[in-house]
C-alpha positions in Angstrom: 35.2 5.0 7.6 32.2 6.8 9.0 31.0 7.6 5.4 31.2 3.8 4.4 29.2 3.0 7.7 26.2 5.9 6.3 26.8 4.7 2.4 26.1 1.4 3.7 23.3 2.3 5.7 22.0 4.1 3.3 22.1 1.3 0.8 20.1 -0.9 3.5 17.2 1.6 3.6 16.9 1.4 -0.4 16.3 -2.0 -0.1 13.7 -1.7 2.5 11.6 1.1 0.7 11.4 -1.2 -2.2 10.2 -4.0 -0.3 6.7 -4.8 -1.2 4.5 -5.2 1.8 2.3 -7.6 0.3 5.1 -10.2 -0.5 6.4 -9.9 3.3 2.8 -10.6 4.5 2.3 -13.8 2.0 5.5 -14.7 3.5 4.7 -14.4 7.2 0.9 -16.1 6.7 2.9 -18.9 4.9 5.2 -19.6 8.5 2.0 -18.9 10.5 0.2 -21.8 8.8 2.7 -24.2 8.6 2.8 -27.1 10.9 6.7 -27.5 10.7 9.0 -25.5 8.7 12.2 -26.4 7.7 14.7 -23.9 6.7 17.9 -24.0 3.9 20.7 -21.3 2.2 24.2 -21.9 1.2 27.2 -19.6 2.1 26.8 -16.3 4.1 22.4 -16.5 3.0 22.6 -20.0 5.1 23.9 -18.3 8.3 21.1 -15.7 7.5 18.6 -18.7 7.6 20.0 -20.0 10.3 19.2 -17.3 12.3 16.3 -16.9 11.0 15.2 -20.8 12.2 16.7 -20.2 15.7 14.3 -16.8 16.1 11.1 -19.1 14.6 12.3 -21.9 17.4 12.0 -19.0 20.1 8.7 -18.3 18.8 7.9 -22.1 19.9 7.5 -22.8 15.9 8.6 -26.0 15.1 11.8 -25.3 12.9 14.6 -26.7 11.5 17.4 -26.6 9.5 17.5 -29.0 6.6 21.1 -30.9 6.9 20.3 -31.2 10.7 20.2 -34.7 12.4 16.9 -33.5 14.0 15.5 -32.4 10.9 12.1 -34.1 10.4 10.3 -35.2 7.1 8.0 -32.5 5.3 4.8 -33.3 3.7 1.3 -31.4 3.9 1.2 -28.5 6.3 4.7 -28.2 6.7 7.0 -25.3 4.5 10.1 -25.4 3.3 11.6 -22.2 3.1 15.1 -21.6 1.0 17.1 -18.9 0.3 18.3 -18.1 -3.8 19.7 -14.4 -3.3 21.1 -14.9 -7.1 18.2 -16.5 -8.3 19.1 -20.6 -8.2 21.2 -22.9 -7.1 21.4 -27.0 -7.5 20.7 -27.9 -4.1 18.1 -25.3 -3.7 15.9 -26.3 -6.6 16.4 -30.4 -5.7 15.4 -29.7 -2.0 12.3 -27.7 -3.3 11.5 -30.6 -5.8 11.8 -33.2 -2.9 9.4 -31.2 -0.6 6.9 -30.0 -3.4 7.0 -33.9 -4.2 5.9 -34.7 -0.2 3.3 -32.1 -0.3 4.9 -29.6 1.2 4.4 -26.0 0.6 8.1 -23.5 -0.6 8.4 -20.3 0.1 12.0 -18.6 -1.8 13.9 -15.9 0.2 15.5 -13.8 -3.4 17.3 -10.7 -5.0 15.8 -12.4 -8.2 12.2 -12.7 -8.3 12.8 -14.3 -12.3 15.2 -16.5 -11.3 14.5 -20.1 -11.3 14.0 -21.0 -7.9 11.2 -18.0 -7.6 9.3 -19.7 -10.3 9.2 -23.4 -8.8 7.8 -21.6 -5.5 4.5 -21.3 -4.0 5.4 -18.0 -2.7 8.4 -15.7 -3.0 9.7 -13.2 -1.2 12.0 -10.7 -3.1 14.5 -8.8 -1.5 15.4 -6.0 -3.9 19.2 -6.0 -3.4 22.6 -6.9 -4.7 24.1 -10.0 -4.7 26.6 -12.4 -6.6 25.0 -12.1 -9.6 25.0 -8.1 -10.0 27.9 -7.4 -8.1 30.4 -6.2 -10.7 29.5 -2.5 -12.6 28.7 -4.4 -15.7 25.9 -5.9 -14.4 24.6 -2.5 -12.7 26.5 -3.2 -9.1 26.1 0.0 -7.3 26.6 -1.4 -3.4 29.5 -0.6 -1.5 29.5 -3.7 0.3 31.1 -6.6 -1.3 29.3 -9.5 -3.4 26.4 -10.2 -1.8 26.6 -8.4 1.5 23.9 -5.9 0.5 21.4 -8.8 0.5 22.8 -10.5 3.3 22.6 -7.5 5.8 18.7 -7.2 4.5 17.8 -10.6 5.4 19.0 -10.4 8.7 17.0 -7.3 9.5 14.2 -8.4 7.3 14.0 -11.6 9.3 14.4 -9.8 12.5 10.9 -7.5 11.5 8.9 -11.0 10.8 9.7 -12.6 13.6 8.2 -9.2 15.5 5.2 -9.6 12.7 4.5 -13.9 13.3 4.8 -13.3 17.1 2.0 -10.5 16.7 0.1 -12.5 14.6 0.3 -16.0 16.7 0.1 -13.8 20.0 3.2 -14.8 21.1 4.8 -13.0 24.3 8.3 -11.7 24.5 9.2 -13.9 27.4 7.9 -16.7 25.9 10.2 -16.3 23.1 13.0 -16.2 26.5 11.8 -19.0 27.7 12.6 -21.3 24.5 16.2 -19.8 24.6 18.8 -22.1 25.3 20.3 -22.6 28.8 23.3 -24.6 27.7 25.2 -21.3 26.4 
């Protein structure tokens, strides 16, 4: 068990030192700027998202998840941001179409920066790692996680990082952050 834990950890750490810098910093100006965001993914990437909406809502960012009651329109200044680990999928691409249509800026969360959703963005932030779409050995899948864990496991520590980043940048305090946490837990 203990090598699986290292193997996977391991396989984590690739991802990361293929990360390019630059793409993480377009993506962090992008939530700095926006006036609202609102946030999307399907499957195990959506929980990653969610998570990710919850930390921007600590940060006193005015976030959302689309599909929420609460959710608010988007139009200029605001950002939708999606997540497209395999490269597309239906609702993805129409949600992107609707907000691109309001004026809203998109910013795609991917393992494949050629995939369709990527090239309907504004901005794109690839995450180099295995998903659905590579995960069998014909198509080059080398993780020991199954499907699309790989990529799953780096969004939650990539999103973790830019939180740490946008809170630097917006000069944000950590008890701030405390202080938007829920009480009702």
């Amino acid at each position: 068990m203990q090598a699986l834990f290292r193997q996977a950890l391991g396989e984590l750490g690739a991802v990361f030192d293929r990360l390019d810098p630059a793409g993480i910093d377009d993506a962090i100006k992008e939530i700095a700027a926006a006036d609202r965001i609102a946030l999307y993914g399907v499957g195990r990437e959506g929980l990653q998202i969610k998570g990710f909406a919850m930390r921007l809502f600590h940060l006193g960012l005015k976030a959302a998840m689309v599909g929420d009651m609460t959710t608010p329109p988007v139009g200029k200044g605001d950002l939708l941001i999606v997540s497209a680990g395999p490269g597309s999928f239906s609702t993805v691409l129409a949600l992107m179409g609707v907000a691109k249509k309001a004026g809203a800026r998109t910013l795609v969360v991917t393992a494949q920066a050629g995939g369709e959703a990527a090239a309907q963005a504004d901005t794109v932030l690839h995450v180099p790692a295995q998903t659905m779409a590579n995960d069998r050995p014909a198509a080059g899948a080398v993780s020991v996680l199954p499907m699309g864990s790989l990529y799953e496991g780096a969004q939650y520590v990539l999103f973790e990082i830019m939180i740490l980043a946008i809170r630097d940048r917006l000069g944000i305090a950590a008890e701030t952050m405390r202080g938007n946490h829920t009480n009702l837990e």
